[in-house]
C-alpha positions as CSV (number, residue, x, y, z in Angstrom):
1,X,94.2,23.9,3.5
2,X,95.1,26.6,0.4
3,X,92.1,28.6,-1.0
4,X,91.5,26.6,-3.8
5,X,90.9,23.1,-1.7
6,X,88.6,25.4,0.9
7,X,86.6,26.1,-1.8
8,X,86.3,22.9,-3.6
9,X,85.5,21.5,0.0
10,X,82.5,24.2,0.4
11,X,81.6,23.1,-3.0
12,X,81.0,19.7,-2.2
13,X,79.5,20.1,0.9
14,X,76.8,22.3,-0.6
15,X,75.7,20.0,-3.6
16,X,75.7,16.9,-0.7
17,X,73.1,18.8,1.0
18,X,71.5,20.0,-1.6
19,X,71.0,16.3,-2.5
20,X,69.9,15.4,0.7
21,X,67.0,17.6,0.9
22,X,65.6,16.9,-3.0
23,X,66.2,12.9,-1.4
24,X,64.1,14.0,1.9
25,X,61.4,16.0,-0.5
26,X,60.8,13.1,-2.4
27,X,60.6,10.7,0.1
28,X,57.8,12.9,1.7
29,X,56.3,13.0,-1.1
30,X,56.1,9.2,-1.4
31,X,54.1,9.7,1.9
32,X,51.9,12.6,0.3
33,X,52.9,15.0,2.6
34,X,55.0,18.3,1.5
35,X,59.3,17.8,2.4
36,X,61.7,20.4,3.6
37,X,61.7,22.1,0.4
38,X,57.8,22.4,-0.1
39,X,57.5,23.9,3.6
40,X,60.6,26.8,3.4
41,X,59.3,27.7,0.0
42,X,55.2,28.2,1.5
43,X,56.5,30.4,4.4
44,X,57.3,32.9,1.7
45,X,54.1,33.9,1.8
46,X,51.7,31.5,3.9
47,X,51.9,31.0,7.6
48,X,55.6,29.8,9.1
49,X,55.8,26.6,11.6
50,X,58.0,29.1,13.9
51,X,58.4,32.8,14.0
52,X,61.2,32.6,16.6
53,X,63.1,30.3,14.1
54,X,63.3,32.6,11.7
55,X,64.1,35.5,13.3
56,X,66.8,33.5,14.5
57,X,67.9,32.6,11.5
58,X,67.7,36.5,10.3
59,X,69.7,37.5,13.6
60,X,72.3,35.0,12.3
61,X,72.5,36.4,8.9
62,X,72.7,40.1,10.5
63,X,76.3,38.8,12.0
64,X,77.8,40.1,8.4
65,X,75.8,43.4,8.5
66,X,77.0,46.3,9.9
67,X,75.2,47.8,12.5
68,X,73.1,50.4,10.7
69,X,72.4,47.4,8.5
70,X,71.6,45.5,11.5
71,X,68.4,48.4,12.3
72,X,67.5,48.7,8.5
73,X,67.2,44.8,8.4
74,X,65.0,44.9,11.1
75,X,62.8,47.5,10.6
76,X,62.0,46.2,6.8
77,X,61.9,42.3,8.7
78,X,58.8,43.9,11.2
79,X,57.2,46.1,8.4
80,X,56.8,43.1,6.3
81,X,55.9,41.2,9.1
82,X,52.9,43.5,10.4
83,X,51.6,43.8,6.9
84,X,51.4,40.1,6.1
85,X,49.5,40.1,10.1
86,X,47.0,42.8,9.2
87,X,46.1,40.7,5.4
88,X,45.6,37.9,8.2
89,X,43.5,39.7,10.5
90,X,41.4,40.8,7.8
91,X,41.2,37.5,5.9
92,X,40.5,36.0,9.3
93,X,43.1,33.7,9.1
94,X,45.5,32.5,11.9
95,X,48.0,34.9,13.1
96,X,51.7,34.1,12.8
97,X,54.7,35.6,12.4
98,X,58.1,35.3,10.6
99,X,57.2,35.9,7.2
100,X,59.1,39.1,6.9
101,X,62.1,37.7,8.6
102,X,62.6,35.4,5.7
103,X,62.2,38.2,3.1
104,X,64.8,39.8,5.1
105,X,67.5,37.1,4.6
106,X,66.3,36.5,0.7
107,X,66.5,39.5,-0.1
108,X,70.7,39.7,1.4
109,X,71.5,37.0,-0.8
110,X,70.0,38.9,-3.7
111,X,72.1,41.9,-2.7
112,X,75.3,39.7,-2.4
113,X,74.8,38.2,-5.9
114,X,74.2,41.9,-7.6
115,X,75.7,44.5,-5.3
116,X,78.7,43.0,-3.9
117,X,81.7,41.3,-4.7
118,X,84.9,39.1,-3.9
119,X,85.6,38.6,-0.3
120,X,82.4,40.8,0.5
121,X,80.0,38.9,-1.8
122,X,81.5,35.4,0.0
123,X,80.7,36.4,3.7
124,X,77.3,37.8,2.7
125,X,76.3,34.6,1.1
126,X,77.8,32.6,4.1
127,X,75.5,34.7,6.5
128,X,72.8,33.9,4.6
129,X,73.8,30.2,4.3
130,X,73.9,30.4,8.1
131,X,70.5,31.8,8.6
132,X,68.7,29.7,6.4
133,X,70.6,26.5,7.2
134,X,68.9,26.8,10.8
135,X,65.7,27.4,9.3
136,X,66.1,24.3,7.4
137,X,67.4,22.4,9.9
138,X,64.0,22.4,11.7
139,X,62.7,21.7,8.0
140,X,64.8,18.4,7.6
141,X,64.2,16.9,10.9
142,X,60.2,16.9,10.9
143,X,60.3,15.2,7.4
144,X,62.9,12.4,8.9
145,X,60.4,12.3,11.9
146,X,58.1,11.4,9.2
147,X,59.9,9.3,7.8
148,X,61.1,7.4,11.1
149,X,57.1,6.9,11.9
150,X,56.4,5.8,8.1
151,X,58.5,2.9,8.1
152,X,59.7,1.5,11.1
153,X,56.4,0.2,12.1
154,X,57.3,-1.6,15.0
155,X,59.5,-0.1,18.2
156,X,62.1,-1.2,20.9
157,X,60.9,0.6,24.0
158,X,60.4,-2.6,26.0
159,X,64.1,-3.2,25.6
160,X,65.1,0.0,26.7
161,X,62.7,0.1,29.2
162,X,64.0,-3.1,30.4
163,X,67.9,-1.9,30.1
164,X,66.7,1.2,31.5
165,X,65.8,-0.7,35.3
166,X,70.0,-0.6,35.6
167,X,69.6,3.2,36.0
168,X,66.7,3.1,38.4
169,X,64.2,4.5,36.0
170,X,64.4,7.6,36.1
171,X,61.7,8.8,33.4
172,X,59.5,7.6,36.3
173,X,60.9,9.4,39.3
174,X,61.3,12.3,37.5
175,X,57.7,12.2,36.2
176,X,56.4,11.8,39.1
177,X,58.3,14.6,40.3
178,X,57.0,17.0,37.6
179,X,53.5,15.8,38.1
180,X,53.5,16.5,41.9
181,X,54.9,20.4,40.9
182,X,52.4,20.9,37.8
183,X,51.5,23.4,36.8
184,X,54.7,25.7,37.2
185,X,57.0,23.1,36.5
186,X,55.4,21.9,33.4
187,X,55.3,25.7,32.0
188,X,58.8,26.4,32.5
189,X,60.1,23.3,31.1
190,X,58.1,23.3,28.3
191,X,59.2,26.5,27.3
192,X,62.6,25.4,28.0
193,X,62.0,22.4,26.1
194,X,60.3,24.2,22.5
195,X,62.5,27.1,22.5
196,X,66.0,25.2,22.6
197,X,67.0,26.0,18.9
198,X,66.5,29.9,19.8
199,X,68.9,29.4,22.5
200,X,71.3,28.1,20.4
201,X,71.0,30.6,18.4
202,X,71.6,33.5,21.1
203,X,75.0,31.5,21.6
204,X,75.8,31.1,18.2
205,X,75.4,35.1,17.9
206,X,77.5,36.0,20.7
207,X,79.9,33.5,19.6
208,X,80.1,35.4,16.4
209,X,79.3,39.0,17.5
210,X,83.1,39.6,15.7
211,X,82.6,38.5,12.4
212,X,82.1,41.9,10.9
213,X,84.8,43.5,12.3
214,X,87.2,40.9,11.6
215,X,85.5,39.9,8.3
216,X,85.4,36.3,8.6
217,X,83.9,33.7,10.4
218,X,85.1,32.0,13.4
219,X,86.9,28.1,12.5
220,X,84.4,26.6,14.9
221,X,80.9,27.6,16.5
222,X,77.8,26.5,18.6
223,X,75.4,26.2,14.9
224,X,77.7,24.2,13.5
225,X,77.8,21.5,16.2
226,X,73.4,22.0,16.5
227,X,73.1,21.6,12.6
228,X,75.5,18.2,12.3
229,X,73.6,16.6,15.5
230,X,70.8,17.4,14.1
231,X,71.5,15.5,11.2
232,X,73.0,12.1,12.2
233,X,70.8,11.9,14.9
234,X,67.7,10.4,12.6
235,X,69.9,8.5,11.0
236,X,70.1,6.2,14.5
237,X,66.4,6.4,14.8
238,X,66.1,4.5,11.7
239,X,68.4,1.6,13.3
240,X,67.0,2.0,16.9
241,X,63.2,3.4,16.7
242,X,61.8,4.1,20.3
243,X,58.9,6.2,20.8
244,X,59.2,7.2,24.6
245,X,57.4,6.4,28.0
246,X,54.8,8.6,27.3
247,X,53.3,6.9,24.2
248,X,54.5,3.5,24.8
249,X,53.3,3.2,28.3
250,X,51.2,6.7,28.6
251,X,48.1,8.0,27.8
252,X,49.8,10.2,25.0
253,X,49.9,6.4,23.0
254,X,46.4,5.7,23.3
255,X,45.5,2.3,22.1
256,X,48.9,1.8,20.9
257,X,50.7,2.1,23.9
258,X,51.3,-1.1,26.0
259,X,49.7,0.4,28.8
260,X,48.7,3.6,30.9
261,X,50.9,3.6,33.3
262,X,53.2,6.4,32.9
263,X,54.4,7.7,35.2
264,X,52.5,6.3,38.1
265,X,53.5,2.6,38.2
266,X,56.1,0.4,36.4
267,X,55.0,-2.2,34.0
268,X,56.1,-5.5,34.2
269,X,58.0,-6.7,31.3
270,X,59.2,-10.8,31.1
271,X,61.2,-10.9,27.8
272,X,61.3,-7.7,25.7
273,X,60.2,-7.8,22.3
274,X,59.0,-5.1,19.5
275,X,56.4,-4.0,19.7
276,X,53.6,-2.3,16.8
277,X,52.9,1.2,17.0
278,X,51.7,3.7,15.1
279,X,52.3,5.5,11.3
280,X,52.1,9.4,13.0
281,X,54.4,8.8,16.5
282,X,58.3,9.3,15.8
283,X,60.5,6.9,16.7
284,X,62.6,9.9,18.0
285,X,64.3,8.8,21.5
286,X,67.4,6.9,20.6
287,X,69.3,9.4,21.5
288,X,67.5,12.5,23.0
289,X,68.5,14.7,20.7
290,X,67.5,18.0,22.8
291,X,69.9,16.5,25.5
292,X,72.5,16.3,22.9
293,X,71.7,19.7,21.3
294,X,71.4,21.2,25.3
295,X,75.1,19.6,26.0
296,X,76.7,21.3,23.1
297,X,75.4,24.8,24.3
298,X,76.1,24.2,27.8
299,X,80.3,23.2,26.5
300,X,79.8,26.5,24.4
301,X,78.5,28.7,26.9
302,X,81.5,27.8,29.0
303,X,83.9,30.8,27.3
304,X,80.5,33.0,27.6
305,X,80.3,36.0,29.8
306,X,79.2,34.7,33.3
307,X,75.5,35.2,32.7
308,X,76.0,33.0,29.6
309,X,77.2,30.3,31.7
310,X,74.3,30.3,34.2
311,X,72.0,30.2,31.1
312,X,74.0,27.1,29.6
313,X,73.7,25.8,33.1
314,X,69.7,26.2,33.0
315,X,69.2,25.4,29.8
316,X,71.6,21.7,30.5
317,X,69.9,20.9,33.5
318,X,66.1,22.0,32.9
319,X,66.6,20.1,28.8
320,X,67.0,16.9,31.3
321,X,64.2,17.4,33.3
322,X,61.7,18.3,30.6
323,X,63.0,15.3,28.6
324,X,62.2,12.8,31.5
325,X,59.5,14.2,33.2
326,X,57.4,14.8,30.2
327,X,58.0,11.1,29.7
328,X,59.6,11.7,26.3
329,X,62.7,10.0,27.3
330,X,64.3,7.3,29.2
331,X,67.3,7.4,31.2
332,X,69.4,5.4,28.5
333,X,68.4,7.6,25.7
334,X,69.9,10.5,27.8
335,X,73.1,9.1,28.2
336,X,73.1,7.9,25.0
337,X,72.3,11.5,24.2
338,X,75.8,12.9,26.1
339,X,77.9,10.5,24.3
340,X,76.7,11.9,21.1
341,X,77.2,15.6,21.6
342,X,80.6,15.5,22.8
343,X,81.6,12.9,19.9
344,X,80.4,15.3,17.5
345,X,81.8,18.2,18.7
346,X,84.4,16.6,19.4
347,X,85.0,16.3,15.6
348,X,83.9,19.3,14.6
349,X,86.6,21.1,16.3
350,X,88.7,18.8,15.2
351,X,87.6,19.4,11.6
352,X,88.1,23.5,12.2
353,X,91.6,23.3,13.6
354,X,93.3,20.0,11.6
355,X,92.9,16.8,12.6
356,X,95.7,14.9,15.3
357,X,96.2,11.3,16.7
358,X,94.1,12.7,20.1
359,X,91.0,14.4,18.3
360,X,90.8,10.9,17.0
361,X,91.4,8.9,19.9
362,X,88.5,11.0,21.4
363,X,86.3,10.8,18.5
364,X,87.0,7.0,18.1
365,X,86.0,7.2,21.8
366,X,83.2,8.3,22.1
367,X,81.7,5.9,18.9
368,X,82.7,2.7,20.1
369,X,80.9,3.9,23.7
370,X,78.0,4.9,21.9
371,X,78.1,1.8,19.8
372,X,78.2,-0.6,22.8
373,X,75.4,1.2,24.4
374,X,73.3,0.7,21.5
375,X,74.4,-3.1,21.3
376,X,74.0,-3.4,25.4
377,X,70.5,-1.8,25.1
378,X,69.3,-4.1,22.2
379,X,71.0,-7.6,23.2
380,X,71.5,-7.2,27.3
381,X,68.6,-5.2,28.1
382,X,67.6,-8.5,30.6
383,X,71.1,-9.1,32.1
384,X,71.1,-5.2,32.5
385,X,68.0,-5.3,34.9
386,X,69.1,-8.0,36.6
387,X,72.1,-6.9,37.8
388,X,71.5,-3.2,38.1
389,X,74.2,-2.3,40.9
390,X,76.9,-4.2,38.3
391,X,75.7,-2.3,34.9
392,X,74.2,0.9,36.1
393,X,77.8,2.5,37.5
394,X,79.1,1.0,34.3
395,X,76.9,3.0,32.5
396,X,78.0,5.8,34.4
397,X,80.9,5.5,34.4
398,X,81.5,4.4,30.3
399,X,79.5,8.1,29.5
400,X,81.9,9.9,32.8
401,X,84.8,8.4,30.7
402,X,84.0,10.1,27.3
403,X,83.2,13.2,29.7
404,X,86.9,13.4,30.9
405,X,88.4,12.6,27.6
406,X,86.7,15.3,26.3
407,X,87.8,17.6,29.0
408,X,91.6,16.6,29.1
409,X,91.8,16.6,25.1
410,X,90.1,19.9,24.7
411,X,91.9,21.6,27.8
412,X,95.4,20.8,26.0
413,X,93.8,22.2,22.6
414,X,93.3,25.3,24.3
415,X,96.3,25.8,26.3
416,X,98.2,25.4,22.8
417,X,99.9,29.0,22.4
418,X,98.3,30.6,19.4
419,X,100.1,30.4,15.9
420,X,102.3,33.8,15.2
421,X,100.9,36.3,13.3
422,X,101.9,35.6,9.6
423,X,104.6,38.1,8.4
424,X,103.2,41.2,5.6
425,X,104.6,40.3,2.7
426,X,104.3,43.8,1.3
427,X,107.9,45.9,1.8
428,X,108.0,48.2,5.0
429,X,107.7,51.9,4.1
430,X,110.6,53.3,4.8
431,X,110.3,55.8,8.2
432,X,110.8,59.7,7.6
433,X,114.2,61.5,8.6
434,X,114.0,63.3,11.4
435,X,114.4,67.3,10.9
């Protein structure tokens, strides 16, 4: 792909998200609530959602900087921040953080529009891109939460509840589980759980702790997988809305839920049926998401350093407990949730390195699996429960199958030798005669 098409492409993709988000404001504001827009705009000055994120999103941007740049950044990030903290303190307002952060990346793109230039100018800007894209990627997917809870008024837990008997109900054992090692479990795992994005973003920055030396970004990274899942994955909880054990058969779904049983007894379900729930809940489980987001840093922490790879390991394995044993999740949504990560990124790397017949055998894949779970969930969820010990190790095995695809396609990418340096175009000086 020449220069010219590159930049057409980046062209494109910016106007299509910039029309997404004045599409996801307004919609909000159908609702009377403030969209993506709204929100990143107030945290200029008012009190941010997340501190973390956004010095995540600043340590992302600082991948361009050098590193004296790097300490100045910082230093004029923390300044701003304990300013804005001590007009809180003495306005007695709450006490957040992450203000100055923001500043921080603002004011790069401001440097890269008037101080810099060519090549420079473009790698600033995409640093900044990069910082606030995760920034407003947490944005986006609270107002399509919104949006999921506003108008899908009814849900399809008891179906994959139901469907969900074939893979011995897991959301229950593991509840249980977590309930019988509260309170340290539920700490852990909730911090686990909440500070996912900040994880990816320690990834993401090691992954591209090279990008100002070699001046350029890497063809494929960890924030790129995060952002896309993180913005298809609404899009199927508009088609299947589920709201989780927890509110549909919990106390979190008070006089919506279908019962309190969570997670101490199973409910009894004859033939599975929406069901009515409320305008606030999200209809947020089909996939897990955070199982999906936890997958993709697990496959990137794999070329890590070694403590990297325990992290991804911890990270993978404690995102699945939280998700079940805090009843946010069933068993099929987790699956469901593997599938989709490794489709994704699946095609993002084929998107970075040029597209061939086996990136799309894999990514045609791991759709059609993801489709038929979706169908099987919706249309066998009874046929499912009945025969458990016929569809549960096909569930297995459908999601082990798009496992090891993924793992033979990618190993052969990677064992590719890599293409020869191009040759310099400018003439070789010629050597000096020796005396």
């Amino acid at each position: 792909m020449g220069p010219r098409s590159r930049a057409t492409l980046w062209t494109a993709a910016g106007a299509a998200a910039l029309v997404f988000l004045v599409a996801l404001e307004l919609a909000a504001r159908h609702y009377g609530v403030p969209g993506p827009i709204t929100h990143q705009v107030r945290e200029v000055v008012f009190a941010p959602e997340s501190g973390p994120v956004l010095y995540a999103g600043l340590a992302l941007t600082m991948v361009v900087l050098t590193w004296r740049q790097r300490f100045l950044a910082l230093g004029a990030a923390l300044g701003i921040d304990s300013l804005f903290l001590l007009v809180r303190w003495a306005a007695g307002a709450e006490m957040k953080f992450g203000n100055g952060a923001l500043w921080v990346v603002l004011a790069c793109a401001v440097i890269a529009v008037t101080r810099r230039t060519g090549g420079e100018r473009v790698l600033m800007l995409k640093g900044v891109g990069l910082g606030l894209l995760l920034v407003a990627g947490r944005k986006t997917g609270n107002t399509w939460l919104l949006i999921t809870s506003k108008t899908r008024p009814t849900v399809l837990d008891q179906y994959v509840l139901v469907a969900d008997h074939a893979l011995g109900d897991p959301a229950w054992l593991v509840g249980r589980l977590v309930d019988a090692t509260a309170p340290v479990s539920v700490h852990v795992l909730d911090l686990v759980y909440v500070q996912l994005p900040l994880a990816a973003a320690l990834v993401g920055l090691y992954q591209l702790r090279h990008v100002v030396v070699e001046r350029r970004f890497p063809g494929h990274h960890l924030v790129r997988t995060f952002l896309v899942i993180g913005l298809l994955g609404p899009a199927v909880y508009m088609v299947f809305p589920v709201v989780g054990p927890v509110y549909a058969y919990g106390a979190e779904g008070g006089q919506w839920a279908a019962a309190h049983l969570w997670p101490d007894a199973l409910p009894s379900i004859g033939t599975p049926q929406p069901m009515p729930f409320d305008g606030i809940t999200p209809r947020n489980c089909m996939p897990s998401l955070h199982t999906a987001w936890a997958v993709a840093l697990f496959v990137h922490s794999r070329k890590g350093s070694r403590a990297m790879r325990y992290a991804g390991t911890f990270w993978l394995v404690s995102t699945l407990c939280a998700t079940l044993g805090f009843g946010y999740h069933y068993g099929a949504d987790i699956i469901a949730g593997v599938v989709f990560a490794l489709t994704i990124e699946a095609a993002m790397r084929s998107l970075a390195q040029g597209w061939d017949r086996s990136g799309v055998r894999l990514v045609v894949h791991g759709t059609v699996v993801f489709t038929v779970f979706l169908l099987s969930y919706r249309y066998l969820p009874q046929e499912m429960a009945r025969y458990p010990w016929v569809f549960g190790p096909l569930l297995v095995l459908a999601t082990a199958s798009v496992v090891h695809h993924y793992l033979r396609t990618t190993g052969r990418w990677d064992a590719k030798p890599a293409p020869a340096p191009r040759p310099d175009p400018r003439p070789a000086e010629p050597r000096p005669e020796p005396v």
